[in-house]
C-alpha positions in Angstrom: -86.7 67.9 -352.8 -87.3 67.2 -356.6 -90.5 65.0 -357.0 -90.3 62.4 -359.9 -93.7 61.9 -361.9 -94.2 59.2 -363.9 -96.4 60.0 -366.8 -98.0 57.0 -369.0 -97.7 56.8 -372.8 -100.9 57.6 -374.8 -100.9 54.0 -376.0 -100.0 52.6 -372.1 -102.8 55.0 -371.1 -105.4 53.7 -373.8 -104.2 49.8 -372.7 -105.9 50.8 -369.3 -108.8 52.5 -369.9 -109.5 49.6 -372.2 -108.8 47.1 -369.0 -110.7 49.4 -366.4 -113.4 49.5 -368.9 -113.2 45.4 -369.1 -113.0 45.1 -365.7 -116.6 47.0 -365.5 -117.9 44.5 -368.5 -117.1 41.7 -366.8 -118.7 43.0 -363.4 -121.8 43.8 -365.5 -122.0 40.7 -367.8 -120.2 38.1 -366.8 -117.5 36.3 -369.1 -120.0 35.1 -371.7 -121.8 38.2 -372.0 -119.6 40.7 -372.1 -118.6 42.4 -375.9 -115.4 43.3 -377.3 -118.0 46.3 -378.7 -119.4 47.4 -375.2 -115.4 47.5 -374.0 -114.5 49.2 -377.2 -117.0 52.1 -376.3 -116.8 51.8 -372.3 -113.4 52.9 -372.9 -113.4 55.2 -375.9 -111.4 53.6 -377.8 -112.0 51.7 -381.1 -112.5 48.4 -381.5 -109.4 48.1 -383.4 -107.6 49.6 -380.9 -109.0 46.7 -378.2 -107.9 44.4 -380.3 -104.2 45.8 -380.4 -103.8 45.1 -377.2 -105.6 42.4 -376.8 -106.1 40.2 -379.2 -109.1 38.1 -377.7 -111.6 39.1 -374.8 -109.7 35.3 -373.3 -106.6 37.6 -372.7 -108.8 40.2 -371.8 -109.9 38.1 -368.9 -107.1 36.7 -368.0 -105.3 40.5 -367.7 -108.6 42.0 -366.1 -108.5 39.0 -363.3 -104.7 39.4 -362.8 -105.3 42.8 -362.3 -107.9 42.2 -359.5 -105.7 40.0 -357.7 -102.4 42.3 -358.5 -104.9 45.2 -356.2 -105.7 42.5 -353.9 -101.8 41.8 -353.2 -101.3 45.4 -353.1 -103.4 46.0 -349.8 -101.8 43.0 -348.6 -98.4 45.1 -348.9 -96.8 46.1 -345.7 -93.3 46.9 -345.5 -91.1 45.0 -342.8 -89.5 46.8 -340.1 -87.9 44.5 -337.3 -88.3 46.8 -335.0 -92.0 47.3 -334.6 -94.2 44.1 -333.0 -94.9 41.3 -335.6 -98.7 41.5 -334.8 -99.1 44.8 -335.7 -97.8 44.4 -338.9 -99.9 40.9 -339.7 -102.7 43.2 -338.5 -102.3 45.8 -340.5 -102.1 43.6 -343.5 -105.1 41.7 -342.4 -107.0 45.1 -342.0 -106.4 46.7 -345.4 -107.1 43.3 -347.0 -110.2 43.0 -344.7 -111.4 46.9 -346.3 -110.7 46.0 -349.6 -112.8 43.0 -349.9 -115.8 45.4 -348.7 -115.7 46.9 -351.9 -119.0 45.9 -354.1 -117.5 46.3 -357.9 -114.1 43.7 -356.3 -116.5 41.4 -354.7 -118.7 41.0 -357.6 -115.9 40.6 -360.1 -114.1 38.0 -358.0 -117.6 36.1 -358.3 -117.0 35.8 -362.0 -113.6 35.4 -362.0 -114.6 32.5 -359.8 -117.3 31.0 -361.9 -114.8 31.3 -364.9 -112.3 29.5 -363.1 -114.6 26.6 -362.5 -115.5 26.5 -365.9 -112.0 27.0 -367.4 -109.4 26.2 -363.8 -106.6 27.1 -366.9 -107.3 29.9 -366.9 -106.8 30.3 -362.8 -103.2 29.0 -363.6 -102.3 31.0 -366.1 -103.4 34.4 -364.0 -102.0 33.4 -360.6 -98.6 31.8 -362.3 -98.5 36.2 -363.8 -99.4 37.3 -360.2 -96.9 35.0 -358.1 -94.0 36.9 -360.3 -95.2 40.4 -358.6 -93.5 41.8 -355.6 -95.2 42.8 -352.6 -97.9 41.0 -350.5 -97.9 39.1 -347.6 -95.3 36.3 -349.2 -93.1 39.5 -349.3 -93.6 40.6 -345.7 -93.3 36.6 -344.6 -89.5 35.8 -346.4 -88.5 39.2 -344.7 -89.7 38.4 -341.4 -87.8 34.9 -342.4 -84.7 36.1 -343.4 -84.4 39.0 -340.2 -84.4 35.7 -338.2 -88.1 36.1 -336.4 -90.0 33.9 -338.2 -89.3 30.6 -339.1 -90.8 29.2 -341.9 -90.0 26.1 -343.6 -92.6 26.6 -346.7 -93.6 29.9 -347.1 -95.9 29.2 -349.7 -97.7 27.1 -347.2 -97.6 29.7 -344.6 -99.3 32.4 -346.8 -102.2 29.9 -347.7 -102.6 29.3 -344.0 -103.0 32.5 -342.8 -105.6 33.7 -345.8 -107.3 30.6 -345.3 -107.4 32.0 -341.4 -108.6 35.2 -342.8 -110.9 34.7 -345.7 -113.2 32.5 -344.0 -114.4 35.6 -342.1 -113.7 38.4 -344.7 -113.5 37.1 -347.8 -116.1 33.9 -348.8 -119.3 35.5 -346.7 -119.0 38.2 -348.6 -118.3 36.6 -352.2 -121.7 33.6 -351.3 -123.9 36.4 -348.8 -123.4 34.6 -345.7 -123.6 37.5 -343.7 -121.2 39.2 -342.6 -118.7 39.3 -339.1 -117.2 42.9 -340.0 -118.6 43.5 -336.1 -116.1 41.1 -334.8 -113.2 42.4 -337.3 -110.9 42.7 -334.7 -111.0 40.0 -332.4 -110.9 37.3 -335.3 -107.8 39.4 -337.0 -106.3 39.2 -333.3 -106.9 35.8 -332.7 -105.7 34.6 -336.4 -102.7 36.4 -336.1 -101.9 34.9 -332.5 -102.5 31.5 -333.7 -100.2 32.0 -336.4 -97.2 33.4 -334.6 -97.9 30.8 -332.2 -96.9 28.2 -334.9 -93.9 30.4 -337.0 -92.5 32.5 -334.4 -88.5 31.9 -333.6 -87.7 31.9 -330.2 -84.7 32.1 -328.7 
């Protein structure tokens, strides 16, 4: 078998360190207080070279919080298969999702992301509009289930929303405003929200 690397340009490898290195301003500073300079040297990079690839710390932003959601999507990623249960697989997207929002640097970036959106919601539209043209997620795993004839899903826009906002109210938002936390009751409430969803979408014969 003849294994395929992928090996990133100098320049597409200096665009990331300068976004990883944003993403850690931002975490550190917020928005408003974090430099084009402190990025600059977080990454090792000149300033000039920032500025090539992005030519204002608004893009900056808007790149470093699509790129937070993008990672976000990506543990949301489960490939179909019709043969194995549909719970399983909702669960196992719910429990990936569920781990990744226990990360500290994720949680305290989506604060101020958040706070930036409230400031600037133009901003929210621009990043999510970049992040609904990506593959993968649970909108993914939802038009397959669709289309294999399991599911039935009039909106599945509307369905996605419903099951995060199933999901987040326990994983996500007492973790972004420290309101405790109900990791010790993980699985029940995945099971539950996952029943009460198929209970609503599921085909039958």
């Amino acid at each position: 078998m003849v294994q395929v690397v992928v090996t990133q340009s100098r320049s597409e490898q200096k665009r990331q360190a300068v976004l990883d290195a944003a993403v850690a301003e931002f975490q550190r500073c917020g928005f408003s207080g974090a430099s084009m300079d402190a990025i600059a040297e977080l990454a090792q990079v000149s300033k000039r070279t920032v500025y090539n690839h992005f030519a204002s710390k608004e893009i900056l932003f808007e790149q470093a919080t699509v790129l937070l959601w993008s990672r976000s999507k990506s543990a949301a990623t489960v490939p179909f298969d019709a043969k194995r249960p549909l719970a399983d697989q909702l669960a196992q997207i719910a429990r990936q999702s569920w781990a990744y929002y226990q990360q500290d640097d994720f949680i305290e970036l989506a604060r101020v992301v958040m706070a930036e959106y409230i400031r600037q919601p133009e901003r929210a539209v621009a990043a999510m509009t970049q992040l609904e043209q990506q593959e993968g997620g649970l909108e993914s795993w939802l038009k397959a289930a669709t289309a294999a004839g399991l599911l039935h899903i009039p909106d599945l826009k509307l369905a996605a929303s419903q099951f995060w906002g199933l999901f987040k109210t326990f994983s996500f938002w007492p973790k972004v405003f420290q309101l405790g936390s109900y990791d010790g009751q993980q699985q029940q409430i995945i099971d539950s929200n996952v029943a009460m969803f198929l209970a609503l979408y599921t085909r039958h014969p």
